[in-house]
mmCIF file of the C-alpha atoms, coordinates in Angstrom:
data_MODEL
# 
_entry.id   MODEL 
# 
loop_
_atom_site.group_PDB 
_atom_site.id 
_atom_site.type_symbol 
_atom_site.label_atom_id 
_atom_site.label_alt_id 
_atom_site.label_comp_id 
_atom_site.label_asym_id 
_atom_site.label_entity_id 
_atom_site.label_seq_id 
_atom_site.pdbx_PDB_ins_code 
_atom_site.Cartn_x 
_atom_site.Cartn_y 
_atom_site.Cartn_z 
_atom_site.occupancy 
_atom_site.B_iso_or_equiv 
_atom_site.pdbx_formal_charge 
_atom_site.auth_seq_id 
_atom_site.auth_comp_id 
_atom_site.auth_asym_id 
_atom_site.auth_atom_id 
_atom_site.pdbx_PDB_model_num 
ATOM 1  C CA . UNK A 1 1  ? -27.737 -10.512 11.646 1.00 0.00 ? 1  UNK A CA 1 
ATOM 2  C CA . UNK A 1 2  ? -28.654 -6.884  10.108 1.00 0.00 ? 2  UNK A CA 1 
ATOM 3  C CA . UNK A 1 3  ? -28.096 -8.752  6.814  1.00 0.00 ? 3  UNK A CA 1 
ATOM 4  C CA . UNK A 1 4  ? -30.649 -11.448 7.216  1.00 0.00 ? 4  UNK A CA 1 
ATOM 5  C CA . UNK A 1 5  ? -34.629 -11.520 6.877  1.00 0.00 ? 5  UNK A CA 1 
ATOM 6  C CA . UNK A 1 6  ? -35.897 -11.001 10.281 1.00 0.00 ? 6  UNK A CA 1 
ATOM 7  C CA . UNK A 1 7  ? -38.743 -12.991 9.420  1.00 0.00 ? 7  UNK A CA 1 
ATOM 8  C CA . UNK A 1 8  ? -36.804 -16.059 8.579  1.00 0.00 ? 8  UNK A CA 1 
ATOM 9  C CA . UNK A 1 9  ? -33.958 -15.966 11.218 1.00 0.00 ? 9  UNK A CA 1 
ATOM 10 C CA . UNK A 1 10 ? -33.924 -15.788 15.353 1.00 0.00 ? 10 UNK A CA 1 
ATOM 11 C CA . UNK A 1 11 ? -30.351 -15.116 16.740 1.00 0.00 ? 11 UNK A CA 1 
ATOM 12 C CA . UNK A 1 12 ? -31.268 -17.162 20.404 1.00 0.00 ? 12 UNK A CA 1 
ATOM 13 C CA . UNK A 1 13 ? -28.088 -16.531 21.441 1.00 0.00 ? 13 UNK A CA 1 
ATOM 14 C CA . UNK A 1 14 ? -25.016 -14.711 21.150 1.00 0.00 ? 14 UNK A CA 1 
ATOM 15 C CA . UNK A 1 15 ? -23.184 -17.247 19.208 1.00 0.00 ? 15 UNK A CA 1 
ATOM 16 C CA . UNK A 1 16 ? -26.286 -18.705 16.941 1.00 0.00 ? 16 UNK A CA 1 
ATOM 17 C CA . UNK A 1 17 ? -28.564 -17.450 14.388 1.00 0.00 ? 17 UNK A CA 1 
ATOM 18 C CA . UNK A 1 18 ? -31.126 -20.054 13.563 1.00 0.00 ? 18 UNK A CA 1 
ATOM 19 C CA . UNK A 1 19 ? -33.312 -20.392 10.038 1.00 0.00 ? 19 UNK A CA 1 
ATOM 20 C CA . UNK A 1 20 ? -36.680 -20.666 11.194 1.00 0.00 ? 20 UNK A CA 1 
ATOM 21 C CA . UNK A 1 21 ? -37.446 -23.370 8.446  1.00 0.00 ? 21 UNK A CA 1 
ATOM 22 C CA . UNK A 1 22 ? -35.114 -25.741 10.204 1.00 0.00 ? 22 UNK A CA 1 
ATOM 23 C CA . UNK A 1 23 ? -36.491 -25.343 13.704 1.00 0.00 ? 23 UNK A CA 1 
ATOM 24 C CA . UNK A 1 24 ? -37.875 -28.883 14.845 1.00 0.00 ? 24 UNK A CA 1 
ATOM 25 C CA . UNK A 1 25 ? -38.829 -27.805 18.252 1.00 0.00 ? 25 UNK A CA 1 
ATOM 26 C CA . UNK A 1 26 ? -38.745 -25.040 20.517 1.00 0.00 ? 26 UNK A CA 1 
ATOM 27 C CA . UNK A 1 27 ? -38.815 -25.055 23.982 1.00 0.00 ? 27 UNK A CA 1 
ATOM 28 C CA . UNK A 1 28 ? -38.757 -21.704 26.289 1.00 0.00 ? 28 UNK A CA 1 
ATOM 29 C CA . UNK A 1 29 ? -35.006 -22.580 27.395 1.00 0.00 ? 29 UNK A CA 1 
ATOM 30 C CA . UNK A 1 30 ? -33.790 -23.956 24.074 1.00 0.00 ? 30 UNK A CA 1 
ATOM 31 C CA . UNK A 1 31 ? -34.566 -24.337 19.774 1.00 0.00 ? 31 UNK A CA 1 
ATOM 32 C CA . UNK A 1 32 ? -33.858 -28.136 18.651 1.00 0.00 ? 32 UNK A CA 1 
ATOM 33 C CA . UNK A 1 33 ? -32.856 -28.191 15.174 1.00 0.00 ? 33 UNK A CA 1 
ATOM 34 C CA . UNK A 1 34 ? -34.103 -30.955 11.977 1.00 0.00 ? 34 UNK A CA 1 
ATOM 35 C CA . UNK A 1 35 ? -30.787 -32.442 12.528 1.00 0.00 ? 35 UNK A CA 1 
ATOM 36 C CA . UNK A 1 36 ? -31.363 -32.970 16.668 1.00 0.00 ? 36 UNK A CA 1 
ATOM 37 C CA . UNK A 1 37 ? -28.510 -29.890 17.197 1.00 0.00 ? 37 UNK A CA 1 
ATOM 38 C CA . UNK A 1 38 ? -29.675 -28.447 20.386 1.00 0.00 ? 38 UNK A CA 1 
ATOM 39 C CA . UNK A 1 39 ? -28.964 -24.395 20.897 1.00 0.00 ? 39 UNK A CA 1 
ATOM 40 C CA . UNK A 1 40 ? -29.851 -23.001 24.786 1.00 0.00 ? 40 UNK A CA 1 
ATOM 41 C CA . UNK A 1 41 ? -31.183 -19.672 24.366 1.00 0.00 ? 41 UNK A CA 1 
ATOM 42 C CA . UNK A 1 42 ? -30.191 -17.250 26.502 1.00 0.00 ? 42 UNK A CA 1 
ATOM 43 C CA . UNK A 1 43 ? -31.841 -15.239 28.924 1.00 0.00 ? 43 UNK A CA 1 
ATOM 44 C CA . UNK A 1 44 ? -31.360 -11.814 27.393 1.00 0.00 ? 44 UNK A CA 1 
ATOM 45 C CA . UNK A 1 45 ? -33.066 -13.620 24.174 1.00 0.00 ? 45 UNK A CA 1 
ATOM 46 C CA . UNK A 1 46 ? -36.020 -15.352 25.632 1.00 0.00 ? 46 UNK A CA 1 
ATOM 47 C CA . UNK A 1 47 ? -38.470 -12.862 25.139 1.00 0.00 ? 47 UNK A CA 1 
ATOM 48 C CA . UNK A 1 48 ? -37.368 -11.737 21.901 1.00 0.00 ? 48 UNK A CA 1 
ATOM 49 C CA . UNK A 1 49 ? -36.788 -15.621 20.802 1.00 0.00 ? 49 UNK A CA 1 
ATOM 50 C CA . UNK A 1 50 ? -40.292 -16.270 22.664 1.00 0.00 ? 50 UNK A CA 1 
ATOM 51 C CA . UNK A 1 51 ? -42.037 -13.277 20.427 1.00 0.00 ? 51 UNK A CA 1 
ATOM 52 C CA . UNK A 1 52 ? -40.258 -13.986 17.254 1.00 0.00 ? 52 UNK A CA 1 
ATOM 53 C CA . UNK A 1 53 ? -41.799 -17.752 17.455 1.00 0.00 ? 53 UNK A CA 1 
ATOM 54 C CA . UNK A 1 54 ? -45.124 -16.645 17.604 1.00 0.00 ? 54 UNK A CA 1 
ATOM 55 C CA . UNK A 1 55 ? -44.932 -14.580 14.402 1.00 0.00 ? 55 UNK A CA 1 
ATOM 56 C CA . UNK A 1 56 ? -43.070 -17.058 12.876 1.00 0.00 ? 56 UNK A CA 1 
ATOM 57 C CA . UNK A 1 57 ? -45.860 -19.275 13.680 1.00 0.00 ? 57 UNK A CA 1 
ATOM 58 C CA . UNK A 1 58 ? -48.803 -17.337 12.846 1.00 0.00 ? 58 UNK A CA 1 
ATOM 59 C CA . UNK A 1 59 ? -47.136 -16.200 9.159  1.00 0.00 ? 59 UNK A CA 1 
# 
C-alpha cells in the first residue's frame, strides 16, 4: 500500500486495496466494485475508508 497513490487507492480491509476509479458504490459497511465484486470493510477501516471517500469525492 506505501507504494500506491493514496489519492487513488483505499485498502477497506486487510486483504483488499481498491482503485477508487472502479468503485461503483459505497456503502458504510461495504465498496461494490464496476464489475458487482462486493468487499466488506472492516471495522478498524470504516472511518479511514469513510474519510478517504469524501476526498475522493470532493477531488
Amino acid at each position: 500500500m506505501s507504494q500506491l497513490d493514496t489519492n487513488k487507492f483505499c485498502q477497506g480491509h486487510k486483504s483488499f486495496v481498491v482503485n477508487g476509479n472502479y468503485i461503483s458504490r459505497y456503502t458504510s459497511d461495504s465498496i461494490t466494485m464496476c464489475d458487482d465484486t462486493n468487499i466488506v470493510i472492516s471495522r478498524s477501516m470504516k472511518k479511514n475508508v469513510r474519510q478517504w471517500m469524501l476526498d475522493y469525492v470532493s477531488d
